[in-house]
C-alpha positions in Angstrom: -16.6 -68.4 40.1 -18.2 -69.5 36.6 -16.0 -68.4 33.5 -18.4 -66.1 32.5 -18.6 -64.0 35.4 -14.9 -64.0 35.1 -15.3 -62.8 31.1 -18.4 -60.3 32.2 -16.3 -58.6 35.1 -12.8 -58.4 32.5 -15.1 -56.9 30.1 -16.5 -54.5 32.7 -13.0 -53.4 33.5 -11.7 -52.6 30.5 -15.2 -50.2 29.6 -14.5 -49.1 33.1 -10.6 -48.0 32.2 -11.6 -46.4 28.9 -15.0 -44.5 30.7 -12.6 -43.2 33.4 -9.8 -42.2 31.0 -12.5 -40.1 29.2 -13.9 -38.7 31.8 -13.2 -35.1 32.7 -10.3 -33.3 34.6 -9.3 -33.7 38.4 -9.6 -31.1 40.7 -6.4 -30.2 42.8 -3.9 -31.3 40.5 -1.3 -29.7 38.5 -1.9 -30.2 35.2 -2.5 -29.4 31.6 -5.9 -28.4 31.8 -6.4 -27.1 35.4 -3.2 -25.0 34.3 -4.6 -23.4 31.1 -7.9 -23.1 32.9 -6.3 -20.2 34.9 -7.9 -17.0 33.8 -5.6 -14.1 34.3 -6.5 -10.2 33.9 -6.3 -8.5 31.2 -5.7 -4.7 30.7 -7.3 -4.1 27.3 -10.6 -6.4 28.4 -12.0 -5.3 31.3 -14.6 -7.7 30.8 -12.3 -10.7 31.9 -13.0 -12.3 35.4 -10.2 -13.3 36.3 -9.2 -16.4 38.8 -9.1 -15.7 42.4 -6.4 -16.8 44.7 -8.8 -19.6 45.6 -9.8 -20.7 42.6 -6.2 -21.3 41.9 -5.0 -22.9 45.2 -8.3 -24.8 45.9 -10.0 -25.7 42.8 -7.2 -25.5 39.9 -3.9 -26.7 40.8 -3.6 -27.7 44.2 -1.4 -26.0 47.2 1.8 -24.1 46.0 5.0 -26.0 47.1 7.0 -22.5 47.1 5.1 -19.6 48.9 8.1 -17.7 49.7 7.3 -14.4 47.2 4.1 -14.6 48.0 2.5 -11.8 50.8 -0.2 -13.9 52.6 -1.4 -10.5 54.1 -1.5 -8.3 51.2 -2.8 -10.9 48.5 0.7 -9.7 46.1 3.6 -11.6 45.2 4.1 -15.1 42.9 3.5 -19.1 43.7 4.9 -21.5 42.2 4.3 -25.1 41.8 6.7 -27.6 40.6 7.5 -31.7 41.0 11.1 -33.4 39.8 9.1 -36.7 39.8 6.6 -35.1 37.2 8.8 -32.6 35.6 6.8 -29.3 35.5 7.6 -26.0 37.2 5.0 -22.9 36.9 4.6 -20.2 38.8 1.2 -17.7 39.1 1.0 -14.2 40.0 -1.4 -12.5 41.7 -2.0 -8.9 42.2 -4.5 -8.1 45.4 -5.5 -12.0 45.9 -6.6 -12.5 41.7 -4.1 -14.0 39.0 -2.8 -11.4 37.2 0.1 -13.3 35.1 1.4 -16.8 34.7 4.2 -18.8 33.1 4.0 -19.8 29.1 2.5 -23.5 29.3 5.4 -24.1 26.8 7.8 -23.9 29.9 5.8 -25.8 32.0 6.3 -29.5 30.9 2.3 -29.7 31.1 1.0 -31.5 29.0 -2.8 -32.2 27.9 -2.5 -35.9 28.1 0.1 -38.2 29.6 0.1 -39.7 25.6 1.8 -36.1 24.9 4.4 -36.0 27.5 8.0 -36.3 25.9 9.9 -39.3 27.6 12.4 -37.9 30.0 10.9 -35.3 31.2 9.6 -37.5 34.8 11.7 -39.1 37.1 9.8 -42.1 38.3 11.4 -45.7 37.7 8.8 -46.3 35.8 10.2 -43.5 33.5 13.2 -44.5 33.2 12.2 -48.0 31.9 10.4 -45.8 28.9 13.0 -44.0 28.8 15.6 -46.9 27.8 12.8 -48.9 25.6 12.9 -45.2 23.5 16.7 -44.9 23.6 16.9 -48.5 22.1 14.1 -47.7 19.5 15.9 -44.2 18.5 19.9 -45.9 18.1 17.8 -48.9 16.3 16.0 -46.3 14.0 19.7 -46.1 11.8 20.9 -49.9 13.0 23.1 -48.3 15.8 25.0 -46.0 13.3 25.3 -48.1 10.3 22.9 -45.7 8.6 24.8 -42.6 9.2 22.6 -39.7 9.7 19.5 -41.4 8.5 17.4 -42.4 11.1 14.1 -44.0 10.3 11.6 -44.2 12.8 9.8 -47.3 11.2 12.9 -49.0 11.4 13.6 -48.5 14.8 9.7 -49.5 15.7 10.0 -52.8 14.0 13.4 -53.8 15.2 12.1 -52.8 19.2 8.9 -55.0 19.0 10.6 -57.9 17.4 13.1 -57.7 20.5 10.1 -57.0 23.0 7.8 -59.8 21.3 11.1 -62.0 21.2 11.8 -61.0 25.1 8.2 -62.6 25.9 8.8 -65.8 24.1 9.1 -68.0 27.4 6.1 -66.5 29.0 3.9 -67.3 25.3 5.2 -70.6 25.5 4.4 -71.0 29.4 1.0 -69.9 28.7 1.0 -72.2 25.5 1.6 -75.7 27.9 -1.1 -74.3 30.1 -3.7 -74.8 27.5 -1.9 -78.4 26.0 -2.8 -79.1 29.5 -6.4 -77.6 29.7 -7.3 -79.4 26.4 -5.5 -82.7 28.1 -7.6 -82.1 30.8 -11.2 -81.7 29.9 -12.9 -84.6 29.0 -12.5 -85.2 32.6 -13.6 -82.1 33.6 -16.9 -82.2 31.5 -17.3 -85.9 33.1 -17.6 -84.7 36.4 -19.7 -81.3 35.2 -21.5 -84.3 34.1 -21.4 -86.4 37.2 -23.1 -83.9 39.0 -25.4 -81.9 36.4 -28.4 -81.1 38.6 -27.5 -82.0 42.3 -27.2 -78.3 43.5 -26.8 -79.8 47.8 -23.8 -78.9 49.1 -22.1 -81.9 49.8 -22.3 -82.9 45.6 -20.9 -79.5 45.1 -18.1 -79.3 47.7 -17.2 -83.2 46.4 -17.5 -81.9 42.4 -15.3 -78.8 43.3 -12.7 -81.7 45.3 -12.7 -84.1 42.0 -12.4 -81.0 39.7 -9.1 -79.7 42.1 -7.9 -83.5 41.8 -7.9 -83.1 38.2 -5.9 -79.8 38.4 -3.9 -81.1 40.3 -3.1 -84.3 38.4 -2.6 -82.4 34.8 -0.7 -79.7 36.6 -2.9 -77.1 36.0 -2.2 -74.1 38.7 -3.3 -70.6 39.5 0.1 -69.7 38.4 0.1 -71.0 35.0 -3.3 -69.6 34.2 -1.9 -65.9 35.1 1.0 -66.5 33.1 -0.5 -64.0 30.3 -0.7 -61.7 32.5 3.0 -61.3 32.8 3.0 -60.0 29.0 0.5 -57.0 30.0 3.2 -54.9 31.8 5.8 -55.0 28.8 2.8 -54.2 25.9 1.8 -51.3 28.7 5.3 -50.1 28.6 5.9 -50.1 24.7 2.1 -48.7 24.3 3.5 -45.4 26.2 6.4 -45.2 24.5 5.0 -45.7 21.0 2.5 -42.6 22.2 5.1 -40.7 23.4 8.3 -41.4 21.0 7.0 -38.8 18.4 7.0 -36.2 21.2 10.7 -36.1 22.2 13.2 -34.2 21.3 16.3 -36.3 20.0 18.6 -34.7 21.9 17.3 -36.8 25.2 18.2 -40.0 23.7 21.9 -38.4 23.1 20.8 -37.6 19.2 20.7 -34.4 17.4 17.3 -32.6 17.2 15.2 -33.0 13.8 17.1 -35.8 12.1 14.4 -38.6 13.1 12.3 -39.1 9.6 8.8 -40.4 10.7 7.5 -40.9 7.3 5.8 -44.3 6.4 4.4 -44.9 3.0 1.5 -42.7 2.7 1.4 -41.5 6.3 4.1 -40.6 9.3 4.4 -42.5 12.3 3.2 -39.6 13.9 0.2 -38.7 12.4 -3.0 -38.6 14.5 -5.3 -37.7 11.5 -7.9 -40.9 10.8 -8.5 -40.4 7.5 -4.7 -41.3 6.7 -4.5 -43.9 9.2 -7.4 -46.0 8.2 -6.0 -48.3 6.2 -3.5 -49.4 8.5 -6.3 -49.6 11.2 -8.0 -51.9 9.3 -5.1 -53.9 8.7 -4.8 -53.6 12.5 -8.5 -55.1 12.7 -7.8 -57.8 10.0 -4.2 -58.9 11.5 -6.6 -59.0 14.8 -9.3 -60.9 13.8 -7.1 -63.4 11.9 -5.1 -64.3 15.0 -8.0 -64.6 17.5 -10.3 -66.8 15.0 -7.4 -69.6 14.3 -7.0 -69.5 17.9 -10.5 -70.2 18.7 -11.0 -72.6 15.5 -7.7 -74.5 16.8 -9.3 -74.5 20.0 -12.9 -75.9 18.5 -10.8 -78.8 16.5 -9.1 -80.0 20.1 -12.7 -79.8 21.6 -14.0 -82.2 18.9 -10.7 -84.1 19.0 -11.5 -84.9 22.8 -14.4 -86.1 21.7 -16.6 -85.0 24.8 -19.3 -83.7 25.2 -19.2 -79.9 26.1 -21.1 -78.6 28.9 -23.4 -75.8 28.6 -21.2 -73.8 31.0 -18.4 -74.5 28.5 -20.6 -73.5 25.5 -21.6 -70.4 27.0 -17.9 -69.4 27.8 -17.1 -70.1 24.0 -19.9 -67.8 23.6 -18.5 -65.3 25.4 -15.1 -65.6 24.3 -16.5 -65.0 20.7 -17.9 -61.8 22.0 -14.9 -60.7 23.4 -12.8 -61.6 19.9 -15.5 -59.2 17.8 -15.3 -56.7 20.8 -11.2 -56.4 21.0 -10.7 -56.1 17.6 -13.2 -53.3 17.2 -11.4 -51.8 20.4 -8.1 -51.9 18.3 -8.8 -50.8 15.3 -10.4 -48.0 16.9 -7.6 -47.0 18.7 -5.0 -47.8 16.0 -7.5 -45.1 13.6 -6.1 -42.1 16.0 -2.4 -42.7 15.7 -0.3 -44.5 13.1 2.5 -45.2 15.4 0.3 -47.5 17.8 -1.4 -48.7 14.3 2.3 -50.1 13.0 3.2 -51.4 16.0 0.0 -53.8 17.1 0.6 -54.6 13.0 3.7 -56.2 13.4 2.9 -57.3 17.0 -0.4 -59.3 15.2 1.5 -60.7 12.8 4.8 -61.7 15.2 1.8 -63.3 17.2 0.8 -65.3 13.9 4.2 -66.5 13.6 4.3 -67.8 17.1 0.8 -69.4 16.9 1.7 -71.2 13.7 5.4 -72.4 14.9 3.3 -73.6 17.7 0.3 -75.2 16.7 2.5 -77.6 14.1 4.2 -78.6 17.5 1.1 -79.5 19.1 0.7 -82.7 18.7 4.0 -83.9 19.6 3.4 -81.6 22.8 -0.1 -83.3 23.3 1.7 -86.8 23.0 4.6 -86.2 25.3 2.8 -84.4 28.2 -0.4 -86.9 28.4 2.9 -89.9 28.6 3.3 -87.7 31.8 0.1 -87.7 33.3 
């Protein structure tokens, strides 16, 4: 598969994740908004419709997972529905087979979005790895008790992504070789792109996709090594959800007292989901971005004409593409970093960790070149 069918279906996927994550509510699922979309009766409007016993089992929220005060006959009596693995417990009541009362969403650990649940409140493994990265980033918030009683959330952030970004080092420097050893490799592989420009029979392709696995195989390039990245997306995931979720959570579940955490940065709190206050940190988010990805790719463009080669018009189409998807991910960022200043601070530092890395690298690079091609 060409490169850019490889770039056209990533890009696909990720308008595909942020279509679906817009889209509108489930059916048959206990949640925020199938919860509040309950209607019950209401003795001073009689005017209100209220939800019918199948609205509410079928349509709303699913099958109840306690029917036990509830009269199947007579259409009276209370459901309720509740998960330890997702944390909320509700019940409905309905009075001759319509809702007629239900329980405070406050006391439901519903939430409108999974960005708004407090950590702690599932059980999943999955949970309890947020649940630890928070702990860390709450005790590091007043340097493990140094501080006192101040506890600053910006603090905290910084001193979890440098660990995180730190954590990750191997993998960036795995991924790192991988291209010393693409660049090593592709004069050769534009020699046999040229070789067999043209000849579309099978037998020249099957023997160009042979010489091209030969190359592979003698700079060491694998399947592995190219998926190496990859290895990085679970952890940024993980502290993504946290970040989201941190201002949300009472203190108390990271063993804390409630209401000491101060979430104030500069202008703006760590917290804040207004854009107005958190566009200039969005832009920096952009700028940090933009800088990182266009040294990459004019790093990249100085090997290229170091090779001296020439490129193929496969592999100026794919640097085509991949300046696309620079433009296209920062504007993805820095819109996302726009609606919450928490997410905007940590990608800041995470950009400019990254810069650090690339740098440290990059004046390494030659030695690297000149000690893996004495291998080859």
């Amino acid at each position: 598969m060409k490169k850019t069918k490889i770039l056209g279906i990533i890009l696909l996927a990720i308008v595909g994740l942020f279509t679906l994550t817009a889209c509108g509510n489930k059916e048959g699922v206990a949640n925020y908004t199938n919860f509040t979309n309950i209607v019950v009766t209401d003795p001073l409007d009689a005017t209100v419709i209220p939800s019918t016993y199948i609205d509410v089992t079928n349509t709303l929220v699913g099958p109840a997972t306690d029917t036990s005060l509830f009269d199947s006959t007579t259409g009276n009596g209370i459901l309720r529905w509740s998960s330890e693995s997702e944390g909320y417990d509700f019940t409905v009541t309905f009075t001759n087979w319509v809702a007629s009362d239900k329980t405070p969403i406050e006391e439901t650990n519903l939430y409108a979005s999974d960005n708004l649940t407090p950590l702690g409140i599932k059980t999943a493994w999955t949970e309890w790895i947020l649940l630890q990265i928070g702990t860390f980033t709450y005790h590091a918030s007043n340097l493990f008790g140094l501080l006192g009683d101040t506890y600053l959330y910006w603090l905290g952030l910084l001193l979890m992504t440098l660990l995180i970004r730190t954590l990750a080092w191997p993998v960036y420097a795995k991924s790192n070789d991988m291209t010393l050893k693409m660049q090593l490799a592709q004069p050769e592989l534009n020699r046999i792109q040229e070789k067999y420009k043209g000849r579309t029979d099978q037998a020249s392709q099957q023997r160009m996709q042979m010489e091209t696995m030969e190359a592979y195989k003698k700079y060491k390039i694998n399947l592995w090594g190219c998926l190496m990245p990859l290895l990085q997306m679970p952890i940024f995931i993980a502290m993504y959800s946290v970040v989201q979720r941190f201002p949300h959570t009472p203190e108390s579940t990271f063993g804390g007292v409630d209401g000491i955490m101060n979430t104030s940065f500069l202008w703006t709190h760590l917290g804040n989901v207004e854009m107005l206050p958190n566009l200039p940190l969005a832009l920096i988010v952009g700028g940090t971005m933009f800088l990182s990805q266009w040294l990459m790719q004019r790093r990249q463009a100085a090997a290229q004409k170091n090779n001296r080669s020439p490129q193929s018009a496969q592999a100026k189409q794919t640097a085509k593409t991949m300046k696309f998807m620079m433009y296209f991910m920062v504007v993805m960022m820095a819109y996302i970093a726009i609606g919450n200043a928490g997410i905007a601070f940590y990608w800041i530092i995470g950009n400019c960790y990254q810069l650090l890395q690339s740098e440290l690298n990059y004046r390494r690079l030659d030695a690297k070149k000149a000690k893996l091609a004495a291998r080859m």
